[in-house]
N, C-alpha and C positions, 0 to 999 in steps of 0.2 A: 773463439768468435762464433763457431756453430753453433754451440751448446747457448749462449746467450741470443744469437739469434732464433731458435728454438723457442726459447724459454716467452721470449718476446710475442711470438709467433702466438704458444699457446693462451697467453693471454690474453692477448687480442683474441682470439678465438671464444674465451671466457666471457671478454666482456660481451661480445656481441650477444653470447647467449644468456647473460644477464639483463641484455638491453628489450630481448624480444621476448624472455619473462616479465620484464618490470614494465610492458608495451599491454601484457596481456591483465596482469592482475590491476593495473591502472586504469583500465576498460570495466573490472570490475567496480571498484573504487564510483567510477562516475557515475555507473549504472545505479549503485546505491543512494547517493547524493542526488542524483537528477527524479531518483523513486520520493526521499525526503520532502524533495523542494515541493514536490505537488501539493504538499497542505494536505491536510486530511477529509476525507468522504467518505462518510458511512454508507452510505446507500450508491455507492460502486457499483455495477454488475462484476459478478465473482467469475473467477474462472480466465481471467489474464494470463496464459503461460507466459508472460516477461514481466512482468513490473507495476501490478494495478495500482493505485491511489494507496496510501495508508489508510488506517481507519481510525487513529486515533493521534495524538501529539505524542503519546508513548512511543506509538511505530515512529514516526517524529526521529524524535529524538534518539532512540534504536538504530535507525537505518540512519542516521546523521552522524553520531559518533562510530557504528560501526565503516562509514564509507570515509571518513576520513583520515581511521586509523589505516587500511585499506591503503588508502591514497600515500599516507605516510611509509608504507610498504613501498611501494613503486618505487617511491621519491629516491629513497636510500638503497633500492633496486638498481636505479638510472646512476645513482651517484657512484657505486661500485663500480659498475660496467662503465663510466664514465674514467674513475680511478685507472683502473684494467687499457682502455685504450689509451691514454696518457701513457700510460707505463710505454707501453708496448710498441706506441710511435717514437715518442721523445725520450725514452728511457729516464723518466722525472716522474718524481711519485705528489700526490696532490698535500696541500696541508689536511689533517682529520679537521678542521674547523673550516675551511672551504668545502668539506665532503660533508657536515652537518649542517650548514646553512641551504642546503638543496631538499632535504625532506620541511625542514621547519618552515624553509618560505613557500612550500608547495600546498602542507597542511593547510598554512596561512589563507593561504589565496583560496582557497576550496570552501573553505570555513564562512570567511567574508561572503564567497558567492553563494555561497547556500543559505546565509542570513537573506542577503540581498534576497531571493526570488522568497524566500519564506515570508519578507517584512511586502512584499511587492503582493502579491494572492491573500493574505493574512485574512481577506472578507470571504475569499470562497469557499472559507473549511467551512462543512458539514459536518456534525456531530450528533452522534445517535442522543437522545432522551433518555437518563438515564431510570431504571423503570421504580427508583427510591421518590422520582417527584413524578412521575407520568401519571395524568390523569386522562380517563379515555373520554372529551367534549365532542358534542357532534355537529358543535360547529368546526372543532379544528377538523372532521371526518370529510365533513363537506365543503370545505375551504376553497373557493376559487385560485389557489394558492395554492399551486403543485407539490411545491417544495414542504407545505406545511402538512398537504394532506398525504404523503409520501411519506415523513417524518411521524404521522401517526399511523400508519401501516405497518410501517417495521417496528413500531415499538409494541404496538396489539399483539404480532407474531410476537416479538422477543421477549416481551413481559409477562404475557398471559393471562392480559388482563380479564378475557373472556371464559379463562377455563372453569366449566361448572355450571355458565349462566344455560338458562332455557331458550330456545327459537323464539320463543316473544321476547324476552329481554335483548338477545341479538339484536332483533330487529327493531328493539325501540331504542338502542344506539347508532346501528349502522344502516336502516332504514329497509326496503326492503332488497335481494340477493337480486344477482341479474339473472343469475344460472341457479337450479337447485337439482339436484343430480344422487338418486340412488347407490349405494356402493356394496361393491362385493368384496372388499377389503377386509381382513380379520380386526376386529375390535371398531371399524366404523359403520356406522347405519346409513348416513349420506353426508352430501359434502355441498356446502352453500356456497358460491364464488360472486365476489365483489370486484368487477374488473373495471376498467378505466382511472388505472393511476397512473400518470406521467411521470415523468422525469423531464422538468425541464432543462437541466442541463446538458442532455442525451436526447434530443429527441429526437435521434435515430431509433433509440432503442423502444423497442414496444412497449405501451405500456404492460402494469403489472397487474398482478390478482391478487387480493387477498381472498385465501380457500380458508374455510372455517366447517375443521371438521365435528361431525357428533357423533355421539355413541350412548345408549338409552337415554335418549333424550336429551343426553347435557353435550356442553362443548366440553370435545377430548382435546382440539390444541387449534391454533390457529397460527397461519404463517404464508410468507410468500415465496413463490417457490422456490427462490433462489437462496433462501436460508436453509434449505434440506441439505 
């Protein structure tokens, strides 16, 4: 009778620390799933130590399969530790097909919800221009239309469409600089800045600049500065 009360004992003692693992890595699980559901936005400010926006339906779909495998961890986490205090109260062991319908319907449900909030936002993804159709217009530059003229800042930074041109070519795209600023930086001559780009979705956040730098004369790169 000791020996079996023991034994009972330490089970239960197993499960609980099964229970308050599958408590912990199922906190991860949602964290990933709740990162998915955001829809994707390229023009995020960077620098989130928890959980920024995805930037593409790659991340998507990434952090969606990775969180629900994740979650299926838990599941079968919770179903052990769950087996384990069964035992250990009622000395009755669970059927293995009650113990496999606890991760599948947990999967399930995760799955479903993270369709639901991705089919719910589907209009808010932002997605960067990719720089194979970008063309630099300057009416998209001057857009009264944040989001449009935002959308060609970062693609000027990321594509490069400016690398090479001369200060007058610059400036009979992007009009003329608000700032033009000397540098003492190796390899740059000076540095043009184009500020007053919003984020309408953020308009907390400041807006942004595009700097556009030169070097003998031509553009050596151009970017905002949160793509450094």
């Amino acid at each position: 009778m000791a020996r079996r009360a023991v034994r009972r004992t330490v089970a239960g003692l197993n499960g609980l620390l099964l229970a308050l693992l599958a408590t912990w890595v199922s906190l991860l699980g949602l964290l990933a799933i709740g990162t998915a559901a955001s829809v994707p936005d390229a023009f995020a400010p960077e620098g989130d130590p928890c959980c920024g926006p995805p930037g593409s339906w790659g991340d998507v779909a990434y952090l969606g399969a990775a969180g629900l495998l994740i979650v299926a961890i838990a599941a079968g986490l919770f179903a052990g530790a769950l087996a384990l205090g069964v035992w250990s109260v009622r000395h009755r062991r669970l059927r293995r097909s009650t113990l496999l319908r606890i991760p599948a319907a947990a999967t399930a449900l995760a799955a479903v919800v993270l369709a639901g909030f991705v089919l719910a936002n589907l209009g808010d993804a932002r997605m960067a221009t990719p720089c194979s159709t970008f063309v630099l217009r300057p009416a998209d530059w001057r857009s009264p239309d944040p989001d449009r003229r935002l959308r060609t800042a970062e693609a000027i930074g990321r594509c490069g469409v400016l690398e090479g041109k001369r200060p007058r070519e610059v400036a009979a795209a992007l009009g003329r600089p608000d700032e033009r600023e000397r540098s003492s930086d190796a390899g740059v001559s000076r540095y043009w800045r184009f500020a007053g780009i919003p984020d309408a979705r953020r308009p907390e956040r400041p807006s942004q600049t595009l700097i556009v730098a030169f070097s003998r004369g031509r553009v050596a790169s151009a970017y905002l500065p949160g793509e450094l």
